[in-house]
N, C-alpha and C positions, 0 to 999 in steps of 0.2 A: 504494500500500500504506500501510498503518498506521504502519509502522516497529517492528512488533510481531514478533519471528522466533518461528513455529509451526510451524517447518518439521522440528525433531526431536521434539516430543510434540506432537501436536494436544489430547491432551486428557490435561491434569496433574489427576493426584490431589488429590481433593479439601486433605486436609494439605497439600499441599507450595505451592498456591495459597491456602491459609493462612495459611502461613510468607510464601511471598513480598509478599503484601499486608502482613503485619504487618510486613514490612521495608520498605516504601515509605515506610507509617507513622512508623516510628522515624526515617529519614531528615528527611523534613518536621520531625518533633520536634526535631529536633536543628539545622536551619532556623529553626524558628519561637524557638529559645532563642538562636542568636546573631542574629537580629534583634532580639530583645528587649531581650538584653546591645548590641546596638549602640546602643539608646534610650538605655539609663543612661549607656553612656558621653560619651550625646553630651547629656543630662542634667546628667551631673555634668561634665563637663568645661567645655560653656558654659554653662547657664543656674544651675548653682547659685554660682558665684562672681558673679555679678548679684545674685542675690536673699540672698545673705550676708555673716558676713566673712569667708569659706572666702581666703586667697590664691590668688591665678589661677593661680601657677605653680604649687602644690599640687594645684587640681581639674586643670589640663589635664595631670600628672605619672599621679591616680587614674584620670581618663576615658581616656589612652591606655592603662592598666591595662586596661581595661574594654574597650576595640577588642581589643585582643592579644587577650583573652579571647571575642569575639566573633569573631575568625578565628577560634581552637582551634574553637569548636563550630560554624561553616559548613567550614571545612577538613575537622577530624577528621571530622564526623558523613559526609561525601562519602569519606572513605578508609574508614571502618570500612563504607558500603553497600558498597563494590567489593568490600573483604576480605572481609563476609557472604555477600553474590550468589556468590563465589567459591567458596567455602565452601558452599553450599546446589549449585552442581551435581554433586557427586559423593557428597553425602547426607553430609558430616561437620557442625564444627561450628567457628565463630572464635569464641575466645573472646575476652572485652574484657581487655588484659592488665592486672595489677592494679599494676604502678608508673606506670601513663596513670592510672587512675583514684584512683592516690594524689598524684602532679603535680596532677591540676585539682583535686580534695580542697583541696590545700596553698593553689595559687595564689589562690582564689575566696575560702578562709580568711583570707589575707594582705589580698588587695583589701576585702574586707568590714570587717577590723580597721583598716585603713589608712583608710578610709571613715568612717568611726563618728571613728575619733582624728582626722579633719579636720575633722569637722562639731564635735567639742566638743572 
């Protein structure tokens, strides 16, 4: 077998195989950002105290900044699919709660300002 379970709907409504593709999507998104975030950290943590006068314990302080921040979005984006998919079978809705998305606001703000004040 596939490892596909069609064993309660063989054939999902068109929306709702909409929805679920467009949540596959946003998972990967949320993937493809903490790999991304895991480049800078690893960026700014080794190769730009090389190529400046950034102090090393300052970039390796902002680039573990920048890991932390690179779990949150492979972590979270894998918890908010489960709590979505969960939520998509009995037709309601997960919302993204708004003090998660005032934390990463905050944190990403700090790391960026903290970024910038090391490089000048």
């Amino acid at each position: 077998m596939s490892g596909i379970d069609v064993s309660r709907e063989s054939h999902p409504s068109e929306p709702l195989r909409r929805t679920q593709f467009a949540e596959e999507r946003t998972l990967l998104a949320w993937w493809r950002t903490g790999i991304a975030t895991a480049g800078v950290a690893l960026a700014v943590g080794g190769i730009l105290p090389k190529l400046s006068d950034v102090a090393r314990d300052r970039a390796i302080a902002l680039g573990a900044g920048y890991g932390v921040l690179a779990l949150c979005f492979i972590v979270g984006g894998s918890l908010r699919d489960s709590l979505s998919r969960k939520a998509l079978e009995p037709g309601s809705f997960s919302r993204f709660p708004a003090w998660t998305v005032t934390l990463i606001t905050v944190y990403i703000s700090v790391l960026i300002a903290f970024t910038v004040f090391a490089l000048f």
